[in-house]
Backbone and ligand atoms as CSV (ligand in chain L), in Angstrom:
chain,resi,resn,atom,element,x,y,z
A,1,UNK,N,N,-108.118,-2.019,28.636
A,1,UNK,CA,C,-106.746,-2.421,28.352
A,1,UNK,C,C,-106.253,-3.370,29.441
A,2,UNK,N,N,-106.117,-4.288,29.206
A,2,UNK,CA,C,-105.281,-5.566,29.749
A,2,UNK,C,C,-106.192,-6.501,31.290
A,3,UNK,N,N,-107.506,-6.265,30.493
A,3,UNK,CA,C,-108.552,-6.421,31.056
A,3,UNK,C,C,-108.584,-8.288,30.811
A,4,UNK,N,N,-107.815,-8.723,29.913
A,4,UNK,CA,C,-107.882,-9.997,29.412
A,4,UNK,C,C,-109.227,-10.408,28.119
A,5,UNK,N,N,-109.309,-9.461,27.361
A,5,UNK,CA,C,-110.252,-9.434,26.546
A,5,UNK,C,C,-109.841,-10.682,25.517
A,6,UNK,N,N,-108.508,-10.678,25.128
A,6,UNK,CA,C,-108.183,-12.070,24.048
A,6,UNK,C,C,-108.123,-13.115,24.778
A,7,UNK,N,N,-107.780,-13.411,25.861
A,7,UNK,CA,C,-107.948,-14.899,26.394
A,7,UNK,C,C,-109.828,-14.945,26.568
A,8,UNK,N,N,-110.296,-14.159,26.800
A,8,UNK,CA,C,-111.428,-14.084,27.337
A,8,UNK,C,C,-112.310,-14.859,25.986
A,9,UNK,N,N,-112.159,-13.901,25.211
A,9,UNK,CA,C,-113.162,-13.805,23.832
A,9,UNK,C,C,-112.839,-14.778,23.148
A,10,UNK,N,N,-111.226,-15.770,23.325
A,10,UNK,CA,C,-111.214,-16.508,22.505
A,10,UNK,C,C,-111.754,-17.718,22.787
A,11,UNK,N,N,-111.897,-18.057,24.512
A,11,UNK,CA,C,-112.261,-19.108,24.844
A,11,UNK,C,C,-114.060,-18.937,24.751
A,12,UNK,N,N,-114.380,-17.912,24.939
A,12,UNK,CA,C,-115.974,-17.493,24.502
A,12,UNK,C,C,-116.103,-17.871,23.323
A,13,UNK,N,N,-115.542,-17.614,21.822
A,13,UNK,CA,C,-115.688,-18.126,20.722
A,13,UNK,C,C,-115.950,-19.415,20.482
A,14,UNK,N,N,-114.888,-19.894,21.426
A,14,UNK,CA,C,-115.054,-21.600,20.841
A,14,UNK,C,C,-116.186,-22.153,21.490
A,15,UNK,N,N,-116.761,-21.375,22.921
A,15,UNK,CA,C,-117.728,-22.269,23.565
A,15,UNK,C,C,-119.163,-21.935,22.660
A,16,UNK,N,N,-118.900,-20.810,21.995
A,16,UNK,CA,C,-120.561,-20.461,21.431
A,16,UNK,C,C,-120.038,-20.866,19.910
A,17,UNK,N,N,-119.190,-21.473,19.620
A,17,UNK,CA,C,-118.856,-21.760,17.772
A,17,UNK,C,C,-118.514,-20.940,16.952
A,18,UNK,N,N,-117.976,-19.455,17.277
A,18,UNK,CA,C,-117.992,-18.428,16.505
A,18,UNK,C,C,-116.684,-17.946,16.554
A,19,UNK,N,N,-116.027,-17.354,15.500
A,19,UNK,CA,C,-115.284,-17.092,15.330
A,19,UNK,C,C,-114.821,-16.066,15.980
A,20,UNK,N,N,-112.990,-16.337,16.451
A,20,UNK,CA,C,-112.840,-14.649,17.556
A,20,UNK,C,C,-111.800,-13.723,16.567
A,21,UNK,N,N,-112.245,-12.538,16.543
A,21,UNK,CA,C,-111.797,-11.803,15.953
A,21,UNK,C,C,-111.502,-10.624,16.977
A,22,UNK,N,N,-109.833,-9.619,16.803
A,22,UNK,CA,C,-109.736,-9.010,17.429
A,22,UNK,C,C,-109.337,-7.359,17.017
A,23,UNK,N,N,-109.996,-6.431,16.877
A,23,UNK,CA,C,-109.434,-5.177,16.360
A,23,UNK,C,C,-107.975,-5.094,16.095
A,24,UNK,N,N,-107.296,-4.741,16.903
A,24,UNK,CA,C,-105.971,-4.668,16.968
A,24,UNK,C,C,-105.393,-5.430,16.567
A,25,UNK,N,N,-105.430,-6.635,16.355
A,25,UNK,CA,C,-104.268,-7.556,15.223
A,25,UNK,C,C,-104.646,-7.210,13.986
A,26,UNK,N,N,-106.186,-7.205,13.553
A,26,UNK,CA,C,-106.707,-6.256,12.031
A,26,UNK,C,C,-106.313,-5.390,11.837
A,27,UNK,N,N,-105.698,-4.374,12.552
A,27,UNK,CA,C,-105.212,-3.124,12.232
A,27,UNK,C,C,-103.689,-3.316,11.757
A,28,UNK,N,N,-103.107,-4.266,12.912
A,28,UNK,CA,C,-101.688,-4.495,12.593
A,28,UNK,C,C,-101.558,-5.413,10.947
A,29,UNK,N,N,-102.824,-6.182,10.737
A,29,UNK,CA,C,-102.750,-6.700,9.610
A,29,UNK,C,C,-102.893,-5.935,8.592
A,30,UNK,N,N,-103.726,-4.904,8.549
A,30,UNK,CA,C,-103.987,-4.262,7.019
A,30,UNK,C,C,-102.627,-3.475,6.921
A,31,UNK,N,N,-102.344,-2.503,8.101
A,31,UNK,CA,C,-101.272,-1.265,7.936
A,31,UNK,C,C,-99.675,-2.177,7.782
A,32,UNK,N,N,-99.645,-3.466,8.013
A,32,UNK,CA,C,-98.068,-3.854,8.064
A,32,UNK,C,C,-97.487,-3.564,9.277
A,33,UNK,N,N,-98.148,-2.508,10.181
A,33,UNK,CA,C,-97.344,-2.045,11.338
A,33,UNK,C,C,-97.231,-2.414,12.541
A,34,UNK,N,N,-96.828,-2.172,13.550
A,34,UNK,CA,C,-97.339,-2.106,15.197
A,34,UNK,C,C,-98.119,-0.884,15.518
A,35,UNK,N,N,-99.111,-1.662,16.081
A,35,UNK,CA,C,-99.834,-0.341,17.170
A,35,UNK,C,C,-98.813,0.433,17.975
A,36,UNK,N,N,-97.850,0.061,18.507
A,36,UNK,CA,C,-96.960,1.365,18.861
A,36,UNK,C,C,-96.648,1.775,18.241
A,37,UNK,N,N,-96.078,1.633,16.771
A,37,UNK,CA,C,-95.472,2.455,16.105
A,37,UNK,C,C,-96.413,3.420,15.009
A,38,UNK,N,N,-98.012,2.793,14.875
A,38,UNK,CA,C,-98.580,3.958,14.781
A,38,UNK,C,C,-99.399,4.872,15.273
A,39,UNK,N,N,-99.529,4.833,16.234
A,39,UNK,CA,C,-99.051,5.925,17.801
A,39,UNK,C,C,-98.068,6.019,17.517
A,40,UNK,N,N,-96.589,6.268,16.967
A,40,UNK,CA,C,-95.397,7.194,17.399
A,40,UNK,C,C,-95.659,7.984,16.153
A,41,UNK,N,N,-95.546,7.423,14.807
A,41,UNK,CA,C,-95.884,7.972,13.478
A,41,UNK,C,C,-97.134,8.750,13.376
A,42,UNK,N,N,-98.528,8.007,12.810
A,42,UNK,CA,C,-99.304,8.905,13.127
A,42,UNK,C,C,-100.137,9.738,13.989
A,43,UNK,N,N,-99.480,9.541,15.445
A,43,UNK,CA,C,-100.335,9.933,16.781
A,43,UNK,C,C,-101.671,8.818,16.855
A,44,UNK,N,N,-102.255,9.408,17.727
A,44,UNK,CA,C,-103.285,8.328,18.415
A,44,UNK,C,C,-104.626,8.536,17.724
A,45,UNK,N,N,-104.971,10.132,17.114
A,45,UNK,CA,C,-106.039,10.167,16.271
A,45,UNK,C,C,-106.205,9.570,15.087
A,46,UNK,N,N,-104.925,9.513,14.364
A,46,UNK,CA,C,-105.301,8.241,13.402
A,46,UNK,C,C,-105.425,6.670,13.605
A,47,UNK,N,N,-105.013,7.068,14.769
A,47,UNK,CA,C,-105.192,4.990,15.175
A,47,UNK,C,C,-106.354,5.269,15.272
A,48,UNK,N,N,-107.506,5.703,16.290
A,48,UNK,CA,C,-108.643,5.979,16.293
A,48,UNK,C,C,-109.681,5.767,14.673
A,49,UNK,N,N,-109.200,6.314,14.025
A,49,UNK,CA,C,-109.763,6.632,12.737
A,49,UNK,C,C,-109.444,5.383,12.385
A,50,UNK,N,N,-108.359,4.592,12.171
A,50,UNK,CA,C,-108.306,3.726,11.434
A,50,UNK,C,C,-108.820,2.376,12.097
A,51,UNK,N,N,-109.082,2.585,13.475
A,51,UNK,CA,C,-109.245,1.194,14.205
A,51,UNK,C,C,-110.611,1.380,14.121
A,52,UNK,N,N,-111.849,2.567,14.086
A,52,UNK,CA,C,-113.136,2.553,13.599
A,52,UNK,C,C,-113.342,2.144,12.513
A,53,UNK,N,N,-112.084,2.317,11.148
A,53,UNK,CA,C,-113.005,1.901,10.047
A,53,UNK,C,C,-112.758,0.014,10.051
A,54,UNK,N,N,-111.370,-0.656,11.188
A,54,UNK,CA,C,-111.420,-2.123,11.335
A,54,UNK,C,C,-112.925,-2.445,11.805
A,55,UNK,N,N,-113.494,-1.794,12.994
A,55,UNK,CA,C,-114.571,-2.219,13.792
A,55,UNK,C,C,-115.590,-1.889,13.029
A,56,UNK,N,N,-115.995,-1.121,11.739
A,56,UNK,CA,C,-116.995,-0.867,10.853
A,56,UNK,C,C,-117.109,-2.488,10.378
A,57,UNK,N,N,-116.118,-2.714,9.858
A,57,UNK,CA,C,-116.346,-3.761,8.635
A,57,UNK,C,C,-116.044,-4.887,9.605
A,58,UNK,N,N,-115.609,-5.115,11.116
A,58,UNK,CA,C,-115.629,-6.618,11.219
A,58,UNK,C,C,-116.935,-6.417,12.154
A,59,UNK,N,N,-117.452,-5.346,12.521
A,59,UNK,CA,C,-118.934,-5.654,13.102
A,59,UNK,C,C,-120.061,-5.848,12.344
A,60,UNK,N,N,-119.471,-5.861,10.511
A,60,UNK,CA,C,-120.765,-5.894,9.313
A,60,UNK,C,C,-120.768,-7.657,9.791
A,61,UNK,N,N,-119.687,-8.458,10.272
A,61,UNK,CA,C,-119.755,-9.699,10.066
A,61,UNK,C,C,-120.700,-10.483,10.857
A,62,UNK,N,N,-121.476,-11.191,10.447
A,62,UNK,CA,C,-122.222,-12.216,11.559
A,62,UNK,C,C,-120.999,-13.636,11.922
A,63,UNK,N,N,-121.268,-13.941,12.688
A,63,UNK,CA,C,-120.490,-15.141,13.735
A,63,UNK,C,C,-119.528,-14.650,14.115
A,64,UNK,N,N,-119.186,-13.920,14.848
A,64,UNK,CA,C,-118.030,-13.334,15.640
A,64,UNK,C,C,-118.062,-12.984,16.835
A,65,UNK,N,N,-116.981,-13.295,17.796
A,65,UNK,CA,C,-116.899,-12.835,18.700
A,65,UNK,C,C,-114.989,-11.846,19.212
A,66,UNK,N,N,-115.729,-10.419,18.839
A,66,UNK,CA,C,-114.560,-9.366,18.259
A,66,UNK,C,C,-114.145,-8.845,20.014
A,67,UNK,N,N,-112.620,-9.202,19.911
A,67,UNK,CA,C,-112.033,-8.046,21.221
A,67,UNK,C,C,-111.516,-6.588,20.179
A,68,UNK,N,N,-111.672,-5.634,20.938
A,68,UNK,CA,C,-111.582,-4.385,20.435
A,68,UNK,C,C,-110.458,-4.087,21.329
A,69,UNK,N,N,-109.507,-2.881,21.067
A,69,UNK,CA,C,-108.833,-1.885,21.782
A,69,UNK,C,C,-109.502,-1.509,22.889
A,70,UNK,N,N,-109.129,-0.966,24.342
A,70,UNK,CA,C,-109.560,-0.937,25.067
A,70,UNK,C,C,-110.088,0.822,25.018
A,71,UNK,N,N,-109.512,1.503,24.144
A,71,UNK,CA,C,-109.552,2.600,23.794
A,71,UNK,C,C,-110.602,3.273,22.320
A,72,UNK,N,N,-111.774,2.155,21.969
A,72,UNK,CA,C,-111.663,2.408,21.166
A,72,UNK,C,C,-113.340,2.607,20.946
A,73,UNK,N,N,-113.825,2.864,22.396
A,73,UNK,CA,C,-115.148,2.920,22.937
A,73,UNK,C,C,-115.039,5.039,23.055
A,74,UNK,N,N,-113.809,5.517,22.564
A,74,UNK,CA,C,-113.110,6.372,22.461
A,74,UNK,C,C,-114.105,7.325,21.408
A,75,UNK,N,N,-114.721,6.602,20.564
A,75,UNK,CA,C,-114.424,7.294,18.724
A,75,UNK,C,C,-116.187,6.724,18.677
A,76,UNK,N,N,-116.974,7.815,18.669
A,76,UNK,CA,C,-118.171,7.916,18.459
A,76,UNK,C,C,-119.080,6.776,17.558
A,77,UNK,N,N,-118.157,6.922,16.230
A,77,UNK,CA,C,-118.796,5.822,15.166
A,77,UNK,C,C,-118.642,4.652,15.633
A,78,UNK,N,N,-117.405,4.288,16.593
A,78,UNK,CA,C,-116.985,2.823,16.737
A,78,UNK,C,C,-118.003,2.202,17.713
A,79,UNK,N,N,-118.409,3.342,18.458
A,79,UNK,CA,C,-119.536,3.046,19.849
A,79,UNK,C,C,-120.711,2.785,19.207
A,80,UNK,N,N,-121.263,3.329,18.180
A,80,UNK,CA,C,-122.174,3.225,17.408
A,80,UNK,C,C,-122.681,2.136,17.018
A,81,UNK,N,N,-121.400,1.670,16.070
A,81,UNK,CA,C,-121.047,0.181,15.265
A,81,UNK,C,C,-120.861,-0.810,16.191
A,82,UNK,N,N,-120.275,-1.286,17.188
A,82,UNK,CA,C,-120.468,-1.876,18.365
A,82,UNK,C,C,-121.762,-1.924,19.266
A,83,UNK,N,N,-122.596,-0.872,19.274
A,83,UNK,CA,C,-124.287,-0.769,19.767
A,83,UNK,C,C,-125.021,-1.382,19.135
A,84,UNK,N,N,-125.107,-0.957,17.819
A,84,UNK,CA,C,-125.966,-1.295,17.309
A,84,UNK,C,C,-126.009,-2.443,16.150
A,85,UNK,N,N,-124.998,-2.999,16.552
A,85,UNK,CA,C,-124.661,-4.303,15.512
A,85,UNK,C,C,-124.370,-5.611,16.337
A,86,UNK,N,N,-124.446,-5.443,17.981
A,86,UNK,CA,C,-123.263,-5.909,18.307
A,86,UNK,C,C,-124.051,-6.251,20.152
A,87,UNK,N,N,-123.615,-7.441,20.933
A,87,UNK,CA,C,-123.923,-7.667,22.243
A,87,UNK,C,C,-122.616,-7.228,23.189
A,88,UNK,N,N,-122.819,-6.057,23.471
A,88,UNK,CA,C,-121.283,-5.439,23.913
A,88,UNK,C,C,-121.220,-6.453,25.629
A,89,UNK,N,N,-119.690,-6.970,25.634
A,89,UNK,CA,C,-119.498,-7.273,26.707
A,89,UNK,C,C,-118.309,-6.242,27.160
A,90,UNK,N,N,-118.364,-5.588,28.741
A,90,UNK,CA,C,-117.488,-5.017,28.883
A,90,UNK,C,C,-116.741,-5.763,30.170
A,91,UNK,N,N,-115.587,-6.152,30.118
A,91,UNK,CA,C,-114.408,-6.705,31.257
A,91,UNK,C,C,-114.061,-5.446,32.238
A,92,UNK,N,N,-114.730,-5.347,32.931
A,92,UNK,CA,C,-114.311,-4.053,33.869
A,92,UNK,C,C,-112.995,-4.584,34.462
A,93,UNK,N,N,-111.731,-3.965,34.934
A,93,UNK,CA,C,-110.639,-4.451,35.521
A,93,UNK,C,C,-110.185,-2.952,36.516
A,94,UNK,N,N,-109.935,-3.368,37.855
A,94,UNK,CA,C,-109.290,-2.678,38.244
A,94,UNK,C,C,-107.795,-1.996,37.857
A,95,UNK,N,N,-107.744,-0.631,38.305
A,95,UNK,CA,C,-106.454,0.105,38.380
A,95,UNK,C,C,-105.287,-1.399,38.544
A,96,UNK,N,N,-105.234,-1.594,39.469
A,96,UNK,CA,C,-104.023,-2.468,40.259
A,96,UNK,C,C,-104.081,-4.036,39.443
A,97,UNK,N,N,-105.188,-4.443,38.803
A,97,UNK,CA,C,-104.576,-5.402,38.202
A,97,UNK,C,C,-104.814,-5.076,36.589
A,98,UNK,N,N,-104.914,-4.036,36.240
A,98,UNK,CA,C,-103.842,-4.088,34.939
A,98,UNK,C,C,-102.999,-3.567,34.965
A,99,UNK,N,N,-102.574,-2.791,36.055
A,99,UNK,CA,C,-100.958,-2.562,36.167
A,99,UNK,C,C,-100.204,-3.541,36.037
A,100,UNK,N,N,-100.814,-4.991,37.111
A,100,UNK,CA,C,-100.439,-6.000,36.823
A,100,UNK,C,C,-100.147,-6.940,35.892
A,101,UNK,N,N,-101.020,-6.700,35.084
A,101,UNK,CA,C,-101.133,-7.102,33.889
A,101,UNK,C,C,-100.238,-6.858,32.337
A,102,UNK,N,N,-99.789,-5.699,32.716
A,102,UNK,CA,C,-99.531,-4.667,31.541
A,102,UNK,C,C,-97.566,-4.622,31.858
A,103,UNK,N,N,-97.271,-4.556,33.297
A,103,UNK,CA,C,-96.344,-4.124,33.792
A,103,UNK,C,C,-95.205,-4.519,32.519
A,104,UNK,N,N,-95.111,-5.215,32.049
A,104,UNK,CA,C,-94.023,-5.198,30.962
A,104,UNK,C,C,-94.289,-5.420,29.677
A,105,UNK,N,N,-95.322,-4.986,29.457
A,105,UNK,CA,C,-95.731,-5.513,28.062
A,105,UNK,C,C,-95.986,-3.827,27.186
A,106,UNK,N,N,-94.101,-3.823,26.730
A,106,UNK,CA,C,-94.158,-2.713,25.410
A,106,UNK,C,C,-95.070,-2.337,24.379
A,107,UNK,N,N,-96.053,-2.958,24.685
A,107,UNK,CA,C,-96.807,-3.123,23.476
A,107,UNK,C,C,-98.456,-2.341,23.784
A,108,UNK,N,N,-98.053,-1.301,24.900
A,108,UNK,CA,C,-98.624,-0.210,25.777
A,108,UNK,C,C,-98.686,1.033,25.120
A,109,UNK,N,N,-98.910,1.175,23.920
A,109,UNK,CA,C,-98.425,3.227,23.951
A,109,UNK,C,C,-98.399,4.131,24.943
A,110,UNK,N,N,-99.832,4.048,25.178
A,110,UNK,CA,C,-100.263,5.007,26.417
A,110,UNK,C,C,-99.522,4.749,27.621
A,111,UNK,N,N,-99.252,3.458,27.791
A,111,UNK,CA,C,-98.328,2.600,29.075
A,111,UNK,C,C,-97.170,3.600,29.415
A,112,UNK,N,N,-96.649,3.872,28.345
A,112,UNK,CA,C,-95.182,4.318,28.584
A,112,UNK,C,C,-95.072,5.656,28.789
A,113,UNK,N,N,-95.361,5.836,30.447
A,113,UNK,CA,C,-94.837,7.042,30.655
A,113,UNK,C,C,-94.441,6.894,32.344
A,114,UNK,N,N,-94.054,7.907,32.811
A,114,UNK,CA,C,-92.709,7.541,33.745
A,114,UNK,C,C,-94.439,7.163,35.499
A,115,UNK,N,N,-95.719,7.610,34.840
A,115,UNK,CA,C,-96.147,6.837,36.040
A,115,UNK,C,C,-97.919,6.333,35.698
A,116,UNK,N,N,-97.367,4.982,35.236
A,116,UNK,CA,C,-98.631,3.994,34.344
A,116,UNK,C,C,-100.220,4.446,35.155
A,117,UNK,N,N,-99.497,4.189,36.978
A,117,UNK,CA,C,-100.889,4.204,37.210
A,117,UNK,C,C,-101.744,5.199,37.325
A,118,UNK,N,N,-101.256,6.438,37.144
A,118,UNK,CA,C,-101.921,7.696,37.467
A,118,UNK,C,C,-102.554,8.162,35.727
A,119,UNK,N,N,-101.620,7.285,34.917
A,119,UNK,CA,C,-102.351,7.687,33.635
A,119,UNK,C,C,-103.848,6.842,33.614
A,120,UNK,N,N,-103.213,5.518,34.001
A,120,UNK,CA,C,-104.294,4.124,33.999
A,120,UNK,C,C,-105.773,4.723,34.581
A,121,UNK,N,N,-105.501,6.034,35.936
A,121,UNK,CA,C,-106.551,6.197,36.189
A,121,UNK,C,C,-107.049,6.953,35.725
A,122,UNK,N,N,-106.750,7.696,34.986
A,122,UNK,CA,C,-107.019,9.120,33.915
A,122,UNK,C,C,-108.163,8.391,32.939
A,123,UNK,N,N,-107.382,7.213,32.331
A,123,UNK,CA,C,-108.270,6.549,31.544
A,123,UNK,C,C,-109.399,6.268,31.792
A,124,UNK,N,N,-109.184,5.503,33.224
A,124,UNK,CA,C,-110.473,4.978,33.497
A,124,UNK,C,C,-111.722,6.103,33.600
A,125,UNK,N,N,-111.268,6.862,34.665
A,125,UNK,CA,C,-112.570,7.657,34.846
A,125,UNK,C,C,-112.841,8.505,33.102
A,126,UNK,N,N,-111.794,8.898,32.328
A,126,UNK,CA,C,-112.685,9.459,30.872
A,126,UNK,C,C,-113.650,7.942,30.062
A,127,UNK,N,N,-113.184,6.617,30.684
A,127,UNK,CA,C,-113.503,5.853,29.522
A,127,UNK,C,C,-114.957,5.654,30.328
A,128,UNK,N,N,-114.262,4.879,31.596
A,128,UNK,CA,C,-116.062,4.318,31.942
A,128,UNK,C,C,-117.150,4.725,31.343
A,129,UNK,N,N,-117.423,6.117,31.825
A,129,UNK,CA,C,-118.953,6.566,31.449
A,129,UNK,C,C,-119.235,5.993,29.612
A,130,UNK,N,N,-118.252,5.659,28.632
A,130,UNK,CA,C,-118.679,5.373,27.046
A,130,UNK,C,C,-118.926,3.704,27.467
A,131,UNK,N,N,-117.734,3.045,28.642
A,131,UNK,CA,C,-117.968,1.813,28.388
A,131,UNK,C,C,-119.278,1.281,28.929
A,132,UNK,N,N,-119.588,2.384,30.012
A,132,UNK,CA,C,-121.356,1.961,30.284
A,132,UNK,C,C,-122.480,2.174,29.413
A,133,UNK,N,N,-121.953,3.262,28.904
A,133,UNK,CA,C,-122.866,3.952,27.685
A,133,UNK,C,C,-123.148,2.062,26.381
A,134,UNK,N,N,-122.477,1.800,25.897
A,134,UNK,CA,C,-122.526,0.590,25.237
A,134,UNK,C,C,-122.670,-0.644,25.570
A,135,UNK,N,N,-122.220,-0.888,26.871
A,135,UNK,CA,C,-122.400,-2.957,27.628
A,135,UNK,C,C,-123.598,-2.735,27.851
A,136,UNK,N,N,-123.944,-4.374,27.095
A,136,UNK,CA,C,-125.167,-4.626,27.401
A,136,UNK,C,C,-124.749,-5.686,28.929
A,137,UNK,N,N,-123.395,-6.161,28.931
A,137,UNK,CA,C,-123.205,-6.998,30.131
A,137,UNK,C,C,-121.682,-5.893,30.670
A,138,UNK,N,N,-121.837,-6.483,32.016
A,138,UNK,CA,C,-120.875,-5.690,32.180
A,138,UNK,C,C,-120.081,-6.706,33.579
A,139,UNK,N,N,-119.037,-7.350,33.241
A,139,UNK,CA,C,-118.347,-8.314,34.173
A,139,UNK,C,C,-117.217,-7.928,34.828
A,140,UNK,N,N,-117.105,-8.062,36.193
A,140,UNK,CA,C,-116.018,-7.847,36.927
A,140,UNK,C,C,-114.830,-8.327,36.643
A,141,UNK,N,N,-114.087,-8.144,36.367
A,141,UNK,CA,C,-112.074,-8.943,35.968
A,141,UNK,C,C,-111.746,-9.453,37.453
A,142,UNK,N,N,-110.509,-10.491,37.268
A,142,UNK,CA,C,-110.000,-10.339,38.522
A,142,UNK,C,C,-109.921,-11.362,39.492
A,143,UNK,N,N,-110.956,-12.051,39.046
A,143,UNK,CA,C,-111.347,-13.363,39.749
A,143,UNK,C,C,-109.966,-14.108,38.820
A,144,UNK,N,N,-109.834,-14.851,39.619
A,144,UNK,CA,C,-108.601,-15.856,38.895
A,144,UNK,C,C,-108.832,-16.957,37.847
A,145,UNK,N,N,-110.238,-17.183,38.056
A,145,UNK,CA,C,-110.446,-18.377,37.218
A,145,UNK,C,C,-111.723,-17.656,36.342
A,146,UNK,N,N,-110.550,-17.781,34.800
A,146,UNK,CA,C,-111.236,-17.693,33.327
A,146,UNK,C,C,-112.584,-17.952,33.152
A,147,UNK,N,N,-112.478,-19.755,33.302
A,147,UNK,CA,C,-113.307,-20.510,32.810
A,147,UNK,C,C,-114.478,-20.185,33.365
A,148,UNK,N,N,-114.809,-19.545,34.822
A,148,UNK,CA,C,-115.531,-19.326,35.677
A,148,UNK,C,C,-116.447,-17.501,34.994
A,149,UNK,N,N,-114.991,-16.574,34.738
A,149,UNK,CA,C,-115.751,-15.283,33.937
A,149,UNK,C,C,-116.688,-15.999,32.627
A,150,UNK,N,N,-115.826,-16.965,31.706
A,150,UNK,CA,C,-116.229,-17.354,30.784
A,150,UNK,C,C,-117.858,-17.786,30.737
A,151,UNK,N,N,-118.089,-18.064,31.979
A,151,UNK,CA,C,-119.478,-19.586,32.167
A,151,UNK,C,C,-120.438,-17.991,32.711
A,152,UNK,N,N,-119.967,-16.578,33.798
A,152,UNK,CA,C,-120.561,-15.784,33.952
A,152,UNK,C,C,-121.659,-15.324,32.526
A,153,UNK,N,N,-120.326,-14.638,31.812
A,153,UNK,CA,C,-120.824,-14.327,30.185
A,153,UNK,C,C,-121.962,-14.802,29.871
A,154,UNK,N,N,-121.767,-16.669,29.697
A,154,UNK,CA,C,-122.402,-16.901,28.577
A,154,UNK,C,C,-124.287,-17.333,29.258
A,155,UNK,N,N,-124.034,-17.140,30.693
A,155,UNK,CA,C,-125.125,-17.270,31.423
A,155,UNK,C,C,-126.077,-15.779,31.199
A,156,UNK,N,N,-125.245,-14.873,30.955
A,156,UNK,CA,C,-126.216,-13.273,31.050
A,156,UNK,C,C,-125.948,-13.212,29.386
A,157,UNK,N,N,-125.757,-14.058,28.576
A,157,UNK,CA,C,-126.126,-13.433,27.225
A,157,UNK,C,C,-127.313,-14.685,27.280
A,158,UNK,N,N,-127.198,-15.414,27.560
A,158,UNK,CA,C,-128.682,-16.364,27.379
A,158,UNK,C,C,-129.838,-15.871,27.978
A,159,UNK,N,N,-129.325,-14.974,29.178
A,159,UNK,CA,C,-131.001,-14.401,29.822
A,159,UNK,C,C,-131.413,-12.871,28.883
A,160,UNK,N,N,-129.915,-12.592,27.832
A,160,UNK,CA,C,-130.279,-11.065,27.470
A,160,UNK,C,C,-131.596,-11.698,26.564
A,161,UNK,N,N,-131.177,-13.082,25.625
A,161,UNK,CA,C,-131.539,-13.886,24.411
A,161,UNK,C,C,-133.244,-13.780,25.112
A,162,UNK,N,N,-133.568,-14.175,26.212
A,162,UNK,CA,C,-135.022,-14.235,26.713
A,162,UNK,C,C,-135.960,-13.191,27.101
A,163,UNK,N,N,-134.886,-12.190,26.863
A,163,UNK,CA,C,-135.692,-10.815,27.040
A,163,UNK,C,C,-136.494,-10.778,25.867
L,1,SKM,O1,O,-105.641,-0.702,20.932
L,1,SKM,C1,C,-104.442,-0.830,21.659
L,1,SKM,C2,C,-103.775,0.495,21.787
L,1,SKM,O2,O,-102.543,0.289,22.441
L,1,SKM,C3,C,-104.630,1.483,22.569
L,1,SKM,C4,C,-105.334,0.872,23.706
L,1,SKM,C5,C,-106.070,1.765,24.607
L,1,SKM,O3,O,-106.269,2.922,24.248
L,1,SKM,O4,O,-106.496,1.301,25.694
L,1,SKM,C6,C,-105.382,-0.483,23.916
L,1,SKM,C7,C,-104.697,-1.440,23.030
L,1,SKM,O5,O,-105.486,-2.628,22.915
């Protein structure tokens, strides 16, 4: 979460020709809704459920390059469908800069509670171990310059290509 996965993936798309596609606006597209508001309505297990069956059908797609929920390495099938369909890149980001990142952006479910970073780290340590479990690359956040993560990427998916 706020790892910069849509600036990331979109400028990755255009450099490899493929289309960027992102979980979470698919979700907001099929349901009509906001992701916060379904987290307030149906809690977070049906976002889960419903953001696996987005990542089922946009990981059936060839030419894509999909940002997912940062949460969504969460839900067994989705880790699955992302493994085994899929060249997982993971944006590792520190505690302190997606606080930075996030600091006003409502558009947080989990965000909103009276102390971000102690949840932020809750997350991290339950998520890591799934997000290692799935990257086949795994890139540091943080560095200031994009274009520079961007050129990292596309250098370790060309040496994965020669394995
Ligand atoms: O998918 C959304 C949603 O707010 C949950 C989330 C998470 O669990 O880290 C990240 C967002 O991209």
């Amino acid at each position: 979460m706020g790892a910069g996965k849509t600036t990331i993936g979109r400028i990755l798309a255009r450099k490899l020709g493929l289309r960027f596609v992102d979980s979470d606006h698919e979700i907001e597209a099929r349901t009509g809704a906001t992701i916060p508001w379904i987290f307030e309505i149906e809690g977070e297990a049906s976002f889960r459920r419903r953001e696996a069956e987005v990542i089922r059908d946009l990981s059936a797609q060839e030419g894509i390059v999909m940002a997912t929920g940062g949460g969504a390495i969460l839900n067994a099938d989705s880790r699955a469908y992302l493994k085994e369909r899929g060249t997982v890149v993971y944006l590792r980001a520190s505690v302190s800069n997606i606080l930075a990142r996030t600091s006003h952006d409502k558009n947080r479910p989990l965000l909103q509670t009276a102390d971000p970073r102690r949840k932020l780290e809750e997350l991290t340590s339950q998520r890591e171990p799934h997000y290692m479990e799935v990257a086949d690359i795994v890139i540091d956040t943080g560095r200031p310059n994009v274009q520079s993560m961007v050129q990292t990427i596309l250098m370790q998916l060309a040496s994965l290509e020669c394995e």
